[in-house]
C-alpha positions in Angstrom: 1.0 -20.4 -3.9 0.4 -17.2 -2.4 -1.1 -16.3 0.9 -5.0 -16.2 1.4 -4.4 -13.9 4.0 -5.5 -10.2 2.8 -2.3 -8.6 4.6 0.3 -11.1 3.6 -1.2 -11.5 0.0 -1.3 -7.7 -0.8 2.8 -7.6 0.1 3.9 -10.1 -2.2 3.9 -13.0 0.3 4.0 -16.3 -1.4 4.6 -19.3 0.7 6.2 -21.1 -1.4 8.6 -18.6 -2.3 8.7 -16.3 0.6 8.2 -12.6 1.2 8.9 -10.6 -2.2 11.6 -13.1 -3.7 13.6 -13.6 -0.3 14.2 -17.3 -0.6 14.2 -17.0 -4.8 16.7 -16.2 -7.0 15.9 -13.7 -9.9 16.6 -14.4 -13.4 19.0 -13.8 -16.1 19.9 -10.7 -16.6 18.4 -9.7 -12.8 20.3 -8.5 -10.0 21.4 -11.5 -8.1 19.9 -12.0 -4.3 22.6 -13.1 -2.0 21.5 -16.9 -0.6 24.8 -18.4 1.4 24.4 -17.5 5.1 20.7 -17.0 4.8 19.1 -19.9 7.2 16.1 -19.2 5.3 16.9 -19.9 1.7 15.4 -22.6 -0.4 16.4 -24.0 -3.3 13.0 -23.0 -5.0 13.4 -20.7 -8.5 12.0 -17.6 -9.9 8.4 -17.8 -9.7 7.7 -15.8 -12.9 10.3 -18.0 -14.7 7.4 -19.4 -16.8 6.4 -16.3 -18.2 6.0 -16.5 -21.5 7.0 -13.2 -22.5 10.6 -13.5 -21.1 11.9 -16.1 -23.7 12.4 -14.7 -27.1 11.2 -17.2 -29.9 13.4 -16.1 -32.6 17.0 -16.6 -30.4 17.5 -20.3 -32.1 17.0 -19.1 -35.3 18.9 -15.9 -35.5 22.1 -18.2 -34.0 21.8 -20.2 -37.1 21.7 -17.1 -39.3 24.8 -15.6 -37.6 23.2 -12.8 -35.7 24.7 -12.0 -32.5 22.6 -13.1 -29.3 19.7 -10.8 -28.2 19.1 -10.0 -24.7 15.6 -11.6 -23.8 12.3 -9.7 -24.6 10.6 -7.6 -22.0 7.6 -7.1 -23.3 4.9 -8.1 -21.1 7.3 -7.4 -18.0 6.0 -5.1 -14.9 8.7 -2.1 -15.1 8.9 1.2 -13.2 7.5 3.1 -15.4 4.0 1.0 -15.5 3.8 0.8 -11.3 4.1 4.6 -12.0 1.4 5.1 -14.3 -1.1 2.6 -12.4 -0.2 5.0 -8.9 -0.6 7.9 -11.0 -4.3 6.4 -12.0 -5.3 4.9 -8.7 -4.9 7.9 -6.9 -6.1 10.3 -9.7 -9.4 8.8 -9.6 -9.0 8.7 -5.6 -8.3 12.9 -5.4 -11.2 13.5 -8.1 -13.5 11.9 -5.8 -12.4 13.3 -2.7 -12.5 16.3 -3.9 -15.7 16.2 -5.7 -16.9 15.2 -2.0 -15.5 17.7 -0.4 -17.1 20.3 -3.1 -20.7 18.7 -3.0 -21.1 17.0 0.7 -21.8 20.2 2.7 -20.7 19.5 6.7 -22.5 22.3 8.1 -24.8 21.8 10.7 -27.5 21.2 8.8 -26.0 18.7 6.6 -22.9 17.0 8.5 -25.4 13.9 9.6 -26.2 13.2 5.7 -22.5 13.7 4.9 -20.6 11.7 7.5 -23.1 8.9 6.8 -22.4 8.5 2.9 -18.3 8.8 3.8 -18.8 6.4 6.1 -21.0 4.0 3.8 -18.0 4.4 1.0 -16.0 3.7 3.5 -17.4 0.1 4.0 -18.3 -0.6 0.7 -14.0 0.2 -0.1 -13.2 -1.9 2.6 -15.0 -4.8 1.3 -13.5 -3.6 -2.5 -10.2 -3.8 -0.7 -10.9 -7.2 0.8 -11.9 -8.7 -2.7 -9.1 -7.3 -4.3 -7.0 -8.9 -1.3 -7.7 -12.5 -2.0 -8.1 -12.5 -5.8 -4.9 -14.2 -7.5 -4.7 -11.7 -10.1 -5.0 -7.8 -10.2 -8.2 -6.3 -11.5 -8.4 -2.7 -12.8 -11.6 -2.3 -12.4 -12.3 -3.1 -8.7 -8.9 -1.1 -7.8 -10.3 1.6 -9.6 -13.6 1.3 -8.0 -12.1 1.6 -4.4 -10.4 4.3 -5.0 -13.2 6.3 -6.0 -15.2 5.1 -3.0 -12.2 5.7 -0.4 -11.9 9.3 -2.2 -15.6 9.7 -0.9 -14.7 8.7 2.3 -11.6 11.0 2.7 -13.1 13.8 1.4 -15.9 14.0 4.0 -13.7 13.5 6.6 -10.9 15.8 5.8 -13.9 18.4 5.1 -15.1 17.5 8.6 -11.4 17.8 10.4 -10.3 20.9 8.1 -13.8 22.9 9.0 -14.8 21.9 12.5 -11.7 21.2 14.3 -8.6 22.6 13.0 -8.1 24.8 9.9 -5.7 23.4 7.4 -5.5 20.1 9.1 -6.4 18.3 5.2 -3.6 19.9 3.4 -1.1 19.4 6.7 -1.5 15.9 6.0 -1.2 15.8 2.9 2.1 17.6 3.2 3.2 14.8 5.6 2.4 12.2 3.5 4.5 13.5 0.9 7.2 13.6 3.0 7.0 10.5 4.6 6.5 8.8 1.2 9.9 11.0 -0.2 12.0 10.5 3.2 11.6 6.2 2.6 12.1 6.3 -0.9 15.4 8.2 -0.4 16.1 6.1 2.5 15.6 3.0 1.1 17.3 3.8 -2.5 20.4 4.7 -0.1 20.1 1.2 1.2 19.7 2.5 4.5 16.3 0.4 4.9 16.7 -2.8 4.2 13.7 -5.3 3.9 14.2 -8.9 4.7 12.7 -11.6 6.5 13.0 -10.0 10.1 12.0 -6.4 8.8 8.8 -8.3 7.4 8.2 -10.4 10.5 8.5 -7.5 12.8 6.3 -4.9 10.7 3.5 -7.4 10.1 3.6 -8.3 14.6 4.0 -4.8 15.4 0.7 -3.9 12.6 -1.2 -7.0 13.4 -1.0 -5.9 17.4 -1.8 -2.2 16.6 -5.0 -2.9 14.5 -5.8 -5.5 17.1 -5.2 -2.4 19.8 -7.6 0.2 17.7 -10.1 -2.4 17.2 -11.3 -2.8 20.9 -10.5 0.8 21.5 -13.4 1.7 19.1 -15.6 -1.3 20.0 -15.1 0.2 23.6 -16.3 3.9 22.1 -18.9 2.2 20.4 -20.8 0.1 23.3 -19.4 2.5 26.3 -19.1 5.9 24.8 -16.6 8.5 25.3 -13.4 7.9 23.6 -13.1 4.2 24.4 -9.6 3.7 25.9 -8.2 6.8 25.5 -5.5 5.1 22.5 -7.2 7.8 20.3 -7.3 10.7 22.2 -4.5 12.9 24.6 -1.5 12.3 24.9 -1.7 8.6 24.0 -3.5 9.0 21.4 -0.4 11.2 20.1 2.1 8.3 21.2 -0.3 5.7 19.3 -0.6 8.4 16.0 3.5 8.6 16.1 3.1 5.1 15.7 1.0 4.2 13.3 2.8 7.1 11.1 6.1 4.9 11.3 4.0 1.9 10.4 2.8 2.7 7.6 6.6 4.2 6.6 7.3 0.5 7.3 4.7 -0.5 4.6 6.1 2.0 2.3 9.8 -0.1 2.4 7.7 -3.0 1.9 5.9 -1.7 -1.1 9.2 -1.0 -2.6 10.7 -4.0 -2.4 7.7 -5.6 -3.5 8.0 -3.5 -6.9 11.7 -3.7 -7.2 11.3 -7.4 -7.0 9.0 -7.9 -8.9 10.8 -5.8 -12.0 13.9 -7.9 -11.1 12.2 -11.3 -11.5 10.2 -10.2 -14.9 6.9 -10.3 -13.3 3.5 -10.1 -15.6 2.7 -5.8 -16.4 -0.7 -6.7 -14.7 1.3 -7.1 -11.1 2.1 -3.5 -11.3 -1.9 -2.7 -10.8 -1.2 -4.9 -7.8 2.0 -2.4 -6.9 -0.3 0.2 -7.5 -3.3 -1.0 -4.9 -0.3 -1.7 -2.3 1.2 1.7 -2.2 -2.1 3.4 -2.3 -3.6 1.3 0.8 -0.4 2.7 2.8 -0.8 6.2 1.5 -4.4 6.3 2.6 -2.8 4.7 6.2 -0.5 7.1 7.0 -2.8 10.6 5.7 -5.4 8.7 7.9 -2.8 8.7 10.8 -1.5 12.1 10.3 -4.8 13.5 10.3 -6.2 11.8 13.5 -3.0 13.3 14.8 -3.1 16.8 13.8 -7.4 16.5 15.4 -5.7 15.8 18.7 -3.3 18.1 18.7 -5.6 20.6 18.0 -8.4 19.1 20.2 -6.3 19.9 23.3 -5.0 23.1 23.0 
């Protein structure tokens, strides 16, 4: 069965069948996953071999009638081309907010108190979205959907915020760095220079686990001693710790594709590519997050 945990379920972790089809073998017609030498492999089979929609009902029949064999039905199968459209959607509805935010949430002095306090109130109410999302067993639309629009709130007051008050062009900097980050794995990984297995996986989910753990009593310090907590968020640490979480969530990124080409390999269910979708947009919030609080304090100490 899959993971409870939030992090491990949202990559594709199942424990029964490992991280994204590691220890499974993908079905006909699939590309095959190399098992001999892997100390990890089980003799455990495709988890989406029950699908329904991956058997066709008329083979028996045409063999009796002399047609030639048909390759097996795909409809009802995740492909590209739906994780595609569902991105496309979930960050759609994500921009339109964030910049509808951005348009009507003023940050001037007067306003910047009402402003930062409903981005940081969508911010929460996506996070528990997120979380919902995280430990259903199936994907639902609707509540992806609905955090996007609420984390498009929440980035489009802060970006306003950063782009206005502390260094000009900062929103559309990160932006650009996202792209790049997002175009530089993708090539990377299609050129099989990433590859994601077992100790890729165990590594980015320590090294992730540790770093949230870090910024969490960095900003409880902030919070209940003031100042800037630690100091992993500000000079030239906070710089080292920004590098970081950059290539972290490029390390997500390779994990979101293997998750997707996996799951088209093994015929998963079309409604796992709105699961695809909520993956690779979680990571592309992450890393404009992380370039952003990077270009601040770059800009905060010239």
């Amino acid at each position: 069965m899959r993971s409870r945990n939030p992090v491990f379920s949202r990559r594709g972790f199942s424990r029964d069948n490992g991280y994204a089809g590691f220890n499974t073998a993908p079905q006909a017609g699939g590309p095959a996953v190399a098992t001999q030498g892997n100390p990890y492999a089980q003799p455990t089979g495709n988890p989406y071999a029950q699908n329904p929609y991956a058997q066709n009902p008329y083979a028996q029949q045409d063999l009796q009638y002399g047609a030639p064999p048909q390759a097996p039905a795909t409809t009802g199968r995740m492909t590209i081309d739906d994780v595609v459209l569902r991105t496309a959607s979930t960050l759609g509805v994500l921009i339109l907010t964030a910049a509808l935010s951005w348009a009507l949430l003023p940050v001037d002095d007067a306003n910047i108190s009402r402003s930062y306090g409903i981005g940081i109130g969508a911010a929460l109410i996506g996070m528990v979205l997120a979380f919902v999302q995280s430990f259903k067993r199936k994907a639902s639309p609707a509540l992806i959907l609905t955090y996007a629009a609420f984390e498009g709130v929440f980035l489009g007051v802060v970006s306003n915020i950063v782009d206005n008050r502390i260094a000009d062009g900062a929103a559309m900097q990160a932006v650009i760095g996202t792209m790049a980050v997002f175009a530089g794995v993708l090539i990377a990984y299609k050129a099989g220079w990433i590859r994601v297995n077992r100790r890729f996986y165990g590594f980015v989910m320590a090294a992730a686990l540790g770093f949230i753990l870090l910024m969490t009593v960095n900003l409880l310090f902030a919070v209940f001693g003031g100042g800037d907590g630690l100091g992993f968020r500000s000079g030239a640490l906070g710089v080292v710790f920004g590098v970081i979480g950059i290539i972290l969530g490029a390390c997500f990124l390779a994990l979101d594709f293997k998750q997707v080409e996996d799951g088209v390999a093994y015929g998963a269910p079309r409604e796992e590519a709105w699961l695809a979708a909520f993956g690779l947009t979680l990571t592309l919030v992450w890393i404009y997050m992380e370039f952003l609080r990077l270009i601040s304090i770059l800009n905060s100490s010239d």
